[in-house]
Phi, psi and omega in degrees: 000122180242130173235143161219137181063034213058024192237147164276143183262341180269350148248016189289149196217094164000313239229053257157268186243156177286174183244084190315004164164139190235124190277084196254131176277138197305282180280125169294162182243096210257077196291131197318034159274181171298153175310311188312320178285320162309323199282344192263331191071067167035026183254035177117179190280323198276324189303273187346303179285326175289300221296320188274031169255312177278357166295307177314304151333316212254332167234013175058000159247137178298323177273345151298325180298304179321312187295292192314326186286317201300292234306179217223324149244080183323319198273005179274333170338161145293155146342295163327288202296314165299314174279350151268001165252357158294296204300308187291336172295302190275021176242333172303314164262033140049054156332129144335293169237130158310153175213149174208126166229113199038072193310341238260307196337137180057000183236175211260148159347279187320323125347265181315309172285346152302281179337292192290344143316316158288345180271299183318341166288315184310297195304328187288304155323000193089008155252147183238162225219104178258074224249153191240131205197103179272343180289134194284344178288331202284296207289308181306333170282350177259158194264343172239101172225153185244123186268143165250143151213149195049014155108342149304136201251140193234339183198133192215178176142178179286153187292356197262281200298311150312314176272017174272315186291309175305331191287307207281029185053357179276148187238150198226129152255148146225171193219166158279152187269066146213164197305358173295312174285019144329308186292313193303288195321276169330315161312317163285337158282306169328321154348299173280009157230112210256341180268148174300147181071021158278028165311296158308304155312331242221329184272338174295271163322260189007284171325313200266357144342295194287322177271350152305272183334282163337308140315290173338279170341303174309310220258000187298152151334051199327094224078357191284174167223068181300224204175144148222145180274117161249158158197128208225135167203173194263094119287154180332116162102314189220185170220116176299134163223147208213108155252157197210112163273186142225049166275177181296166193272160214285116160335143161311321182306306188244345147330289194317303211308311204256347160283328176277357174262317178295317192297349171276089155277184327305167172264123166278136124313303204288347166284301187236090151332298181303297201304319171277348140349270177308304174286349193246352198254137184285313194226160153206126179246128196235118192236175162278160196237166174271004183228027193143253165187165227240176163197115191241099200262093157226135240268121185272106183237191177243157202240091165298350170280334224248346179268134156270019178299162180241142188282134176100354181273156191244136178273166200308345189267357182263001196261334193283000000 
């Protein structure tokens, strides 16, 4: 027996109970039926006339609406036409909450500016709209985003402040504060070098990403589920890469420790995180943070048009 809010769901009915959230999938989930039976979710003549109100909205003719309801196997449509009678279905039943994955699929600019015009009415009711998305028209309505890459959430926040920080060329990773986000975190650095014969940059950054982390990591909470904070961005000559944690901020003490450890070749990393830090960096800078302390690394790379350098060989300082 599954209940929400007291209604057994296995006995909930359209034509009933409101429907607490509605779901449209990247390919709609289209049942081998009449348009009409889809647009109504097989509840009747009232259902039907709201479906076909918000159908009309979504492809702008009455007699195409006609067409979609005439048809006879709903799931045989075109594409366009399917997924504005899945959007329109699920807009009849007047959700609480939305869920979309990648509403934008199969539909024309016009389409799309319809749509966002129905999520600003939805919202003004009082409802919310959770939508997975590359589109930009799409993406400008929202009031929250979470950036995804390779299915890892890298970054969240209000949306004025992610897209200000991405505009201003800074890139935000975050993570759980342990070495499980290693993989991601190197993925994500590399990213950000797109050119042939980067190779080097990218093995370069990394490395000291990765030996942050590593630091981070030493000194995390054992069992907590903190959070560390990255940030990347590109310049001439070089690059930053910047953490933010919330252990105390790094010592004098152990700053000296670890200068005296790069001037002792060879270097173990694994013994001193900072100290190899410290040896891949033009700079390193260490401040406090309001949620902890900041560690700000930068990193000297080249420009492959401008190099005879060969892509992927590492200069003598990332080999050491």
């Amino acid at each position: 027996w599954v209940a929400q809010n007291g209604n057994d769901l296995w006995q909930r009915s359209a034509k009933f109970l409101n429907t607490p959230a509605a779901y449209v999938a990247d390919t709609p989930i289209i049942m081998p039926a009449s348009g009409a039976d889809n647009l109504a979710c097989f509840q009747g003549e009232e259902h039907l006339q709201r479906g076909k109100y918000f159908l009309e909205q979504m492809v702008f003719a009455h007699d195409l609406v006609n067409e979609i309801c005439d048809t006879s196997d709903a799931s045989l449509l075109p594409s366009m036409q399917r997924k504005a009678l899945a959007l329109s279905r699920a807009f009849a039943l007047s959700p609480s909450t939305y869920f979309l994955d990648r509403p934008e699929d199969a539909l024309q600019a016009s389409q799309i500016s319809a749509l966002c015009n129905r999520f600003d009415h939805e919202v003004r009711l009082g409802r919310s709209v959770v939508l997975i998305s590359d589109n930009r028209a799409l993406l400008d309505k929202c009031d929250r985003l979470f950036v995804l890459q390779n299915g890892a959430l890298i970054d969240f926040g209000p949306a004025n402040q992610v897209r200000e920080r991405r505009a201003s060329g800074w890139h935000r990773f975050i993570a759980h504060r342990s070495l499980d986000a290693e993989i991601n975190l190197e993925k994500w650095i590399r990213s950000h070098f797109r050119r042939d014969g980067d190779e080097a940059n990218r093995r370069k950054a990394t490395h000291v990403a990765s030996e942050m982390l590593a630091l981070s990591c030493r000194e995390a909470s054992q069992g907590s589920d903190e959070t560390v904070e990255f940030l990347f961005k590109n310049f001439e000559g070089h690059c930053i890469v910047q953490m933010i944690d919330g252990s105390p901020p790094i010592s004098s003490g152990q700053i000296q420790k670890a200068q005296d450890l790069v001037a002792n070749k060879p270097l173990d990393s694994r013994r001193n995180p900072l100290a190899t830090i410290l040896s891949h960096c033009l700079d390193v800078e260490f401040e406090s943070h309001l949620d902890g302390r900041m560690i700000k690394a930068k990193i000297e790379t080249y420009d492959p048009r401008k190099t005879k350098a060969k892509p992927g060989k590492v200069d003598a300082q990332t080999q050491k």
